[in-house]
C-alpha positions as CSV (number, residue, x, y, z in Angstrom):
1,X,0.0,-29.2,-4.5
2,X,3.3,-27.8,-6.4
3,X,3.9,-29.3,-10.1
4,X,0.3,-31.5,-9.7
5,X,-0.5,-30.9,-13.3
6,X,2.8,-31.2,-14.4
7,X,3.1,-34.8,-12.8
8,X,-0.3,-36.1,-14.5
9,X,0.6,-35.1,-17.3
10,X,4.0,-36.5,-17.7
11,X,2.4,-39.8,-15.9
12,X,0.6,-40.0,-19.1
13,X,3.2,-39.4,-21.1
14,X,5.4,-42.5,-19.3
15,X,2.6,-45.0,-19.0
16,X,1.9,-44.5,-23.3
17,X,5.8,-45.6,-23.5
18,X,5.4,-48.0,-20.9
19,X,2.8,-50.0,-23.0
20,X,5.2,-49.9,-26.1
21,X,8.3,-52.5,-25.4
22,X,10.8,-51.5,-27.9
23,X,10.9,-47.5,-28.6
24,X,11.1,-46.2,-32.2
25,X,12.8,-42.9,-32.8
26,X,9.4,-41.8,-33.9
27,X,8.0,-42.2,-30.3
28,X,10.4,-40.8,-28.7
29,X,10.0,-37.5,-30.5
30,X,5.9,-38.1,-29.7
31,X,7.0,-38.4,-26.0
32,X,9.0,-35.4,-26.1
33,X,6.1,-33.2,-27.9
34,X,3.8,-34.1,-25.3
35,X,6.3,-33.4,-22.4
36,X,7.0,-30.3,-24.0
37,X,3.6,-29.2,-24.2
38,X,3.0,-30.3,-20.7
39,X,5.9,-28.5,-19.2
40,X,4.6,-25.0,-21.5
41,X,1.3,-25.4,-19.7
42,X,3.1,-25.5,-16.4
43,X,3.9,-22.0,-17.1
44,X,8.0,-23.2,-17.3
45,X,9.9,-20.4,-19.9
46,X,10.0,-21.1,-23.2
47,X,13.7,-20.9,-23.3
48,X,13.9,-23.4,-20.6
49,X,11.7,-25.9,-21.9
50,X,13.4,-25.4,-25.3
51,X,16.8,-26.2,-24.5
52,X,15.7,-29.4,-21.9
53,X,13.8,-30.9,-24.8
54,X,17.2,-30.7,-27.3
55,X,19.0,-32.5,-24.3
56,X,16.7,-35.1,-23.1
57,X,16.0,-35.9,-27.0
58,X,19.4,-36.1,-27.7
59,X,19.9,-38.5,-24.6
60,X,16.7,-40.6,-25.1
61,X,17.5,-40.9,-28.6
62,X,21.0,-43.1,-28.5
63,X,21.2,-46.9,-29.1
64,X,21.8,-47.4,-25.4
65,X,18.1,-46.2,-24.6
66,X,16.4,-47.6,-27.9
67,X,17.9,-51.0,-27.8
68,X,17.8,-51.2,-24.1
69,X,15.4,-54.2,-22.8
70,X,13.3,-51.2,-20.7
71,X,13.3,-48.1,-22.9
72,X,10.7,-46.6,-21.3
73,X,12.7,-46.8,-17.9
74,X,15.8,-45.4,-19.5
75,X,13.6,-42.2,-20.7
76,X,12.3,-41.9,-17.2
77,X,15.9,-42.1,-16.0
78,X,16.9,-39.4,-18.1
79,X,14.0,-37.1,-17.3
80,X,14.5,-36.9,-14.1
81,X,18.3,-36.4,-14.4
82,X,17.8,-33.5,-16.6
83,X,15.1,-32.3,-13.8
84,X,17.4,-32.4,-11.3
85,X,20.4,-30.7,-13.2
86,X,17.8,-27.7,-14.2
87,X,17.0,-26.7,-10.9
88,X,20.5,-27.1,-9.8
89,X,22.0,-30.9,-8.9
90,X,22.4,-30.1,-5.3
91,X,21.0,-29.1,-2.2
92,X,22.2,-25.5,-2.1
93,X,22.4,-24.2,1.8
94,X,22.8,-21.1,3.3
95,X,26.3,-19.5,3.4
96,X,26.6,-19.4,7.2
97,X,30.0,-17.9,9.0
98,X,31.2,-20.3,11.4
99,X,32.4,-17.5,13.6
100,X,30.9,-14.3,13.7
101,X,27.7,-13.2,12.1
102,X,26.2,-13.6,9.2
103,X,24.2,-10.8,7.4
104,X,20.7,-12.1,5.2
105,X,19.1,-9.4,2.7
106,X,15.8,-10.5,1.7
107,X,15.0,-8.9,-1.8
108,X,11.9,-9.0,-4.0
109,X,8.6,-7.6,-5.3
110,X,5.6,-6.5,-3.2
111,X,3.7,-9.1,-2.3
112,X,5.8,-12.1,-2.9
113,X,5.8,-13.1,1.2
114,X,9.3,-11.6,2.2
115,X,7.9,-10.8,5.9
116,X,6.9,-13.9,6.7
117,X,9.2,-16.3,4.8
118,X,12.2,-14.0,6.6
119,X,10.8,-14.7,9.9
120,X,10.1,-18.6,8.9
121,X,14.1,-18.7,7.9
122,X,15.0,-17.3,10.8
123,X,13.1,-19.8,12.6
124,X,14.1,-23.1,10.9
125,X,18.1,-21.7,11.3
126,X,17.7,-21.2,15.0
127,X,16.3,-24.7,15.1
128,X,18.7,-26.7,12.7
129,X,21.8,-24.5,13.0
130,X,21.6,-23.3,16.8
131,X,21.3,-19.3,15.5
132,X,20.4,-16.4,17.4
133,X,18.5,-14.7,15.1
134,X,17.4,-10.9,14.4
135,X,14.7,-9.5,12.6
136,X,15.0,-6.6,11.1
137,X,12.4,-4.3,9.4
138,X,13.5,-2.1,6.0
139,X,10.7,-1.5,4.7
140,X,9.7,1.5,5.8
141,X,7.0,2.1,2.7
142,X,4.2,-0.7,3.1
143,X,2.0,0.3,6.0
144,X,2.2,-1.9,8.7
145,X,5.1,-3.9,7.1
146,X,7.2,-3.0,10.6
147,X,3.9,-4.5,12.8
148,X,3.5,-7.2,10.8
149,X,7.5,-8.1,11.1
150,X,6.7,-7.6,14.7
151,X,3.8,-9.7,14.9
152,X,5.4,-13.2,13.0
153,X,8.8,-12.1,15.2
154,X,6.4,-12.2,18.1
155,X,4.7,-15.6,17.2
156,X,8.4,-17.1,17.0
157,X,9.9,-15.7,19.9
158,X,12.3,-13.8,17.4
159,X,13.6,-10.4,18.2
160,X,12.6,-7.6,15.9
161,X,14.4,-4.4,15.1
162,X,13.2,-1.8,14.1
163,X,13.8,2.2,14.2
164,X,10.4,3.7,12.0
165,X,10.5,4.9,9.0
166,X,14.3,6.2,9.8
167,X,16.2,5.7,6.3
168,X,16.3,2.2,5.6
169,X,20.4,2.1,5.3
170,X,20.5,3.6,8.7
171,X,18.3,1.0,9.9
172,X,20.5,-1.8,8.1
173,X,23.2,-0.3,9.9
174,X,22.4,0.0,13.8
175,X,21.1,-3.2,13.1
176,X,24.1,-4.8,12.8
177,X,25.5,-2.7,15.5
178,X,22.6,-3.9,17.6
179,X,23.2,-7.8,16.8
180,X,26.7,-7.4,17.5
181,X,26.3,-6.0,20.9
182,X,23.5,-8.4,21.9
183,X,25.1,-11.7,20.6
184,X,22.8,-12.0,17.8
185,X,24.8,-14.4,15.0
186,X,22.2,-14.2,11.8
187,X,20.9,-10.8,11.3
188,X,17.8,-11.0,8.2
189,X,16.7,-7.7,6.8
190,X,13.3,-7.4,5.3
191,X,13.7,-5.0,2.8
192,X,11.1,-3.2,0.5
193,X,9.6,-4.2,-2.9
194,X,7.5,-2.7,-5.3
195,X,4.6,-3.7,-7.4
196,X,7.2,-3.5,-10.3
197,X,10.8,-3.1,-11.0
198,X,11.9,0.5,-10.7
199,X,15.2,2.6,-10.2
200,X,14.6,3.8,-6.9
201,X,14.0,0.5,-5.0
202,X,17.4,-0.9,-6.8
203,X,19.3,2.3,-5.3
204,X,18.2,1.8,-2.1
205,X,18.9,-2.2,-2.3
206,X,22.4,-1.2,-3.6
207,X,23.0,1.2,-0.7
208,X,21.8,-1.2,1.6
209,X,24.5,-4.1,0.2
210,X,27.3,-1.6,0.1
211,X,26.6,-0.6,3.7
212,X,26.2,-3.8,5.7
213,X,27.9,-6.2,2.7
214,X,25.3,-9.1,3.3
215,X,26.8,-12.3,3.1
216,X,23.7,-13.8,1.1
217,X,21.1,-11.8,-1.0
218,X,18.0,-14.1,-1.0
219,X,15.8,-13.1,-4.0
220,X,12.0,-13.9,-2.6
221,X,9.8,-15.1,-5.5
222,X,6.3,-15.6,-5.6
223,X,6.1,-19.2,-7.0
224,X,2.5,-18.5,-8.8
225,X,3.6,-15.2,-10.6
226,X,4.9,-17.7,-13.2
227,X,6.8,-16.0,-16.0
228,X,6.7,-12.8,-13.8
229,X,9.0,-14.3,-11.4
230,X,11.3,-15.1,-14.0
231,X,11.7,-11.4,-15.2
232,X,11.6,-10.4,-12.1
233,X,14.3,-12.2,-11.2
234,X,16.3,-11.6,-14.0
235,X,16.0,-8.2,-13.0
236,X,16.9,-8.3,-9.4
237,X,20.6,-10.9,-10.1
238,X,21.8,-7.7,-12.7
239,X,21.2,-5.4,-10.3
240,X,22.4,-7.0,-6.8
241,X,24.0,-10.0,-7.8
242,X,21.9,-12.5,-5.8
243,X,22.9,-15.3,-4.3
244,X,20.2,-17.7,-4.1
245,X,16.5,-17.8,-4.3
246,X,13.7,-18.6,-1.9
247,X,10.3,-19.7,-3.9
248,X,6.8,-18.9,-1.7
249,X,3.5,-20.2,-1.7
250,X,5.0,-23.4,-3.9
251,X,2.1,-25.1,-2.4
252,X,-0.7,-22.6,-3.9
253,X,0.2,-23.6,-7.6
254,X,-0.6,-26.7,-9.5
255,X,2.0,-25.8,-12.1
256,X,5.0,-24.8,-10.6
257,X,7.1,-23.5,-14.0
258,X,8.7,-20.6,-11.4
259,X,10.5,-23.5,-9.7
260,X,12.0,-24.8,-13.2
261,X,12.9,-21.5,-14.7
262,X,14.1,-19.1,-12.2
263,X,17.2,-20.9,-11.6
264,X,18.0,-21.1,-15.2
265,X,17.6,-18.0,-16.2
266,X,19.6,-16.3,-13.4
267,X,22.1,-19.6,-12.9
268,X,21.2,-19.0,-8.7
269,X,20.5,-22.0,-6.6
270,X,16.9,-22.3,-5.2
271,X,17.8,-22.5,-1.5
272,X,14.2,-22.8,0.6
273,X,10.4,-22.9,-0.5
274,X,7.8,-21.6,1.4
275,X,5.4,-25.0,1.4
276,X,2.4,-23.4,3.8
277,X,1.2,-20.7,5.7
278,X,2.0,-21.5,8.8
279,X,5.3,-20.1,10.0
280,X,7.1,-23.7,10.0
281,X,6.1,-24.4,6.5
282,X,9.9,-23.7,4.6
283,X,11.5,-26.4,4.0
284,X,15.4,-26.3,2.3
285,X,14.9,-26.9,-1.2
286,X,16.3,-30.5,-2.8
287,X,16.4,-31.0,-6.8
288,X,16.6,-34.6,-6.9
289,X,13.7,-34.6,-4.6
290,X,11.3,-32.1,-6.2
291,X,12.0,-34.0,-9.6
292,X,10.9,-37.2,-8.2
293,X,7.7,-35.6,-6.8
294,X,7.3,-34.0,-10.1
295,X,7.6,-37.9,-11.9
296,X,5.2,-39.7,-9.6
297,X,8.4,-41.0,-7.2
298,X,7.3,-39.6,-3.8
299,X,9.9,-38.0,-2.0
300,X,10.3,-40.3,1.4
301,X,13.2,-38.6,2.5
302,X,11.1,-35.2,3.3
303,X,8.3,-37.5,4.9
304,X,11.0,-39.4,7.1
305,X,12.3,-36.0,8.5
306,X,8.9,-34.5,9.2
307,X,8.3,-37.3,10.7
308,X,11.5,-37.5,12.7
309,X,10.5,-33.5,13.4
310,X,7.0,-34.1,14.6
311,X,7.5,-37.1,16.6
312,X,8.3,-37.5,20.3
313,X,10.2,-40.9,20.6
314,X,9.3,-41.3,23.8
315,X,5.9,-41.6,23.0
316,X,6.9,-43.1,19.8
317,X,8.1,-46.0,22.1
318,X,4.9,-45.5,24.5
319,X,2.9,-46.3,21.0
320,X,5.2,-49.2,19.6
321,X,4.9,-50.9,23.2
322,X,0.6,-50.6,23.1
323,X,0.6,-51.3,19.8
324,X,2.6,-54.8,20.7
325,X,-0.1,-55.4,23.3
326,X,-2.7,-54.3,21.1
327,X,-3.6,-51.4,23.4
328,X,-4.3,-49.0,21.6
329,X,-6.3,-46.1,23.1
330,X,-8.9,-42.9,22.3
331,X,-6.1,-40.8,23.9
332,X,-3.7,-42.7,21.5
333,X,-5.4,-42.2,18.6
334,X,-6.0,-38.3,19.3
335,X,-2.5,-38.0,20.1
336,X,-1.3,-39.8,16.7
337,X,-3.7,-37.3,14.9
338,X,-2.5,-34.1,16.1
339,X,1.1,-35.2,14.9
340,X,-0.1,-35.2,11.8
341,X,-1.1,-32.2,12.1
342,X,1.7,-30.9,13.1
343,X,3.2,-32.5,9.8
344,X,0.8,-30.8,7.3
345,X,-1.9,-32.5,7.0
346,X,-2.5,-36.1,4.8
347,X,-3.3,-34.0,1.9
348,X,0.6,-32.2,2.2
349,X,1.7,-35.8,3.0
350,X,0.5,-37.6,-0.5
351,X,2.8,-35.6,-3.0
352,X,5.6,-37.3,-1.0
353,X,4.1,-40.5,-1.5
354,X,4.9,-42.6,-4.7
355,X,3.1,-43.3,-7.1
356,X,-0.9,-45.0,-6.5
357,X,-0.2,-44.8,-2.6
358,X,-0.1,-40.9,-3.3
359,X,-2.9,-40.4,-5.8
360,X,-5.3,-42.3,-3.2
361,X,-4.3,-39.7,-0.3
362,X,-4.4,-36.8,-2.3
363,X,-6.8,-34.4,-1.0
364,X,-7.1,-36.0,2.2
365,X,-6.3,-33.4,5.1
366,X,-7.4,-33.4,9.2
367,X,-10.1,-30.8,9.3
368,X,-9.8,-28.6,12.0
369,X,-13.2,-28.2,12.7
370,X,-13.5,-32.0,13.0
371,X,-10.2,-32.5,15.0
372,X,-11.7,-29.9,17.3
373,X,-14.8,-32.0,17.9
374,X,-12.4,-35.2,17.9
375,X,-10.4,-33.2,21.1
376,X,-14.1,-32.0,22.7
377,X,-15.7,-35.7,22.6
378,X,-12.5,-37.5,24.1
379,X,-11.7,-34.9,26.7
380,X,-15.6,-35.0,27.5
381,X,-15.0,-38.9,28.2
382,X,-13.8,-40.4,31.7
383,X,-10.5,-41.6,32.1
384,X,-11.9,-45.2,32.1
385,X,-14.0,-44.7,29.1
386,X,-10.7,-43.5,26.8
387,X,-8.6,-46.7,27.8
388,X,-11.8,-48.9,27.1
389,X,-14.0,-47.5,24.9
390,X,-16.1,-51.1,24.6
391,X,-17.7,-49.8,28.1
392,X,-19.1,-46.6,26.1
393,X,-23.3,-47.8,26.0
394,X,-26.1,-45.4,24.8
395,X,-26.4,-43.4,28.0
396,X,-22.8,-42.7,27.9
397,X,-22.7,-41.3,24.8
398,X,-25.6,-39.0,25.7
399,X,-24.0,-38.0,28.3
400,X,-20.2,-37.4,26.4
401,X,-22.4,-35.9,23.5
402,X,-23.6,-33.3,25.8
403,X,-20.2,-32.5,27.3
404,X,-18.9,-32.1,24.4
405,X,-21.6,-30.1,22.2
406,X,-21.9,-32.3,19.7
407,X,-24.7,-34.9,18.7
408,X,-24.5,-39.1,19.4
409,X,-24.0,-39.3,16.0
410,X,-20.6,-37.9,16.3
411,X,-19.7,-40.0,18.9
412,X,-20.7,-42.7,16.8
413,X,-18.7,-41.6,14.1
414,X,-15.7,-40.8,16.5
415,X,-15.6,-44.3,17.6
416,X,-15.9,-46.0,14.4
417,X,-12.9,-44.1,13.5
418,X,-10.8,-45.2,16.7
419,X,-12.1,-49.0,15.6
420,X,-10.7,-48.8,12.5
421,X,-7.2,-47.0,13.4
422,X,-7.0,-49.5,16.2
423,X,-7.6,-52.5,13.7
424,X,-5.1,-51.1,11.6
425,X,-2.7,-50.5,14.4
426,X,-2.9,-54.4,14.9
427,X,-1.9,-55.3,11.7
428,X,0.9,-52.5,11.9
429,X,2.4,-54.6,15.0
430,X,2.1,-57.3,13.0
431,X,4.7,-56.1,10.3
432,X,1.5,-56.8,8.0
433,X,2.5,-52.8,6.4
434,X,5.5,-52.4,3.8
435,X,8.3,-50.3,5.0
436,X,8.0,-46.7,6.9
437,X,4.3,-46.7,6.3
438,X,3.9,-50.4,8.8
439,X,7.1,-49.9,10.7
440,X,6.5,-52.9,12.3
441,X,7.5,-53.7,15.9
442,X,10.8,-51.8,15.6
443,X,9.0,-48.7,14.7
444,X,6.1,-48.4,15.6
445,X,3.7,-47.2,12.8
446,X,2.7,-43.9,10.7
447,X,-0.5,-42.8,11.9
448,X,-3.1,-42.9,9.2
């Protein structure tokens, strides 16, 4: 998980003030060595965490904080203000025409996950903004770049254009042609990297802009290159003049300093992060949320929309009805566990979390193998046997342990499961559960 390190560290930090009441200047300037150190370690630039120190320390150190009745609180306060101005206030969205198309050049080096992120982006605009999207392969250089474009295009149901290993401004323009004459309203070209910064590849980028005039030039960064990303990025703004930035694989690095120093060092919004592999996992990237994951806050708004993004609410209702009449089924429960799933996982779900409630799901996650089992046992069961598992006696589960290929033990362990979730469930309809996490009757319930 993105910034995990960073987060314990700074957790330490807080709780030390915490158990100190009234702040002295003296540890205020211990806090801030500490957080310095543990934002160094996180691989943030040197420059960056320089300058952030001088302002929080400047902040934290004033008689409003010192003689405030919760100092500690105060410093938190400022912290994560200072978070959220460095990687940029506000939610920074794509510049989309209203009418007419809109042109996307993805830039970056080799390896950073341009392919795939471009078709993800295509993706999540076609779902959130109604777009007809195009694909279009540049990079004419990496062997099977074009079929791998092809492939995630594929997957998607995205339309891929593509003419060889034709000159790449050529391609950029037909391209365009193309989209105009088949309706296509966001055209995203996958363009070519290197494994370093060289003449050539900027050439080419510039005669790509100048040809097709892109209305956004999306610098992909590879979030666990650390320092690398910030050069590189450097690099690629003086050359092109980018206009944003998209972060990958944010969820393959415990650190996270890319995230924290890119957009100071090129002044360039962070626009979407690639949270997963799988081609839904970008999400549009939100300072003030990110800092308060990277404090121990939990980000509940990003839950509530996967949520909101997973869930049918028909069934949603289905489940709030049962759960009312304390009816909760095996098909119920399998149901509630593919949705989360669909969501991430429980282990992608506890950095949104705050606080204890997150620490205690981290590492959680649905194991495919085991939810694979969990779909073979209650699909080897009878109808009559998933709305009233109570009738489920040794012989039966002989017989749905051989259905199934699995051993009695698992069934066992299956049902154990469904008593538990069905006993919690109860106390959901109950309103016994705080907030999103119990729902209540009203909603219904999360399903863990």
């Amino acid at each position: 998980m993105a910034f995990e390190s960073l987060s314990e560290k700074l957790s330490g930090v807080f709780k030390k003030l915490r158990g100190k009441g009234r702040l002295s200047e003296a540890d205020i300037k211990e806090a801030m060595r500490e957080v310095r150190m543990a934002l160094l370690e996180a691989d943030v630039s040197y420059k960056v965490v320089r300058d952030f120190i001088k302002t929080v320390s400047a902040r934290a150190t004033g008689v409003e904080v010192l003689e405030s009745l919760t100092p500690a609180q105060m410093v938190i306060k400022i912290v994560n203000e200072e978070l959220v101005t460095l990687m940029g206030k506000s939610t920074a969205k794509l510049n989309v025409n209203s009418k007419g198309m809109t042109v996307v050049m993805l830039v970056g080096l080799q390896g950073a996950g341009k392919t795939t992120n471009g078709a993800k982006l295509a993706a999540l605009m076609r779902k959130q903004n109604g777009k007809r999207p195009l694909l279009v392969a540049c990079d004419i250089y990496r062997p099977a770049a074009i079929k791998q474009l092809e492939t995630v295009g594929g997957q998607l149901n995205i339309p891929v254009f593509q003419m060889g290993t034709e000159d790449p401004v050529n391609i950029a323009r037909a391209a365009v042609a193309h989209a105009k004459k088949h309706g296509n309203d966001l055209v995203i070209l996958d363009t070519a990297g290197r494994l370093h910064i060289d003449e050539a590849l900027m050439d080419e980028l510039r005669a790509i802009k100048a040809e097709v005039s892109p209305d956004e030039i999306l610098l992909v960064v590879d979030a666990m290159t650390g320092q690398d990303a910030v050069n590189a990025a450097s690099a690629f703004d003086e050359a092109l003049g980018i206009t944003g930035v998209m972060l990958t694989k944010l969820d393959g690095d415990a650190r996270g300093g890319a995230a924290l120093s890119v957009r100071a060092a090129t002044g360039k919004p962070i626009k979407f992060c690639g949270v997963g592999e799988k081609l839904d996992a970008i999400e549009p990237f939100h300072p003030d949320r990110m800092a308060s994951r990277i404090l121990g806050m939990g980000d509940m708004l990003t839950l509530i929309e996967k949520a909101e993004q997973s869930f049918d609410e028909k069934k949603a209702r289905e489940l709030a009805e049962k759960m009312r009449r304390n009816a909760f089924t095996l098909t119920d429960y399998y149901e509630q566990l593919q949705q989360v799933k669909e969501m991430g996982g429980i282990g992608d779900l506890a950095g949104m979390l705050p606080g204890n409630m997150g620490k205690a799901m981290a590492g959680a996650k649905v194991d495919e193998k085991q939810l694979a089992r969990t779909e073979a046992i209650i699909l080897s069961m009878t109808k009559k046997e998933r709305e009233d598992p109570s009738i489920i006696n040794s012989s039966r589960k002989k017989r749905i342990a051989a259905g199934s290929g699995t051993q009695v033990v698992d069934v066992n362990r299956l049902l154990k499961q469904y008593e538990m979730m069905r006993d919690l469930t109860r106390q959901m309809s109950k309103g016994k559960l705080p907030g999103f996490l119990g729902g209540g009757r009203r909603r219904g319930g999360f399903p863990f």
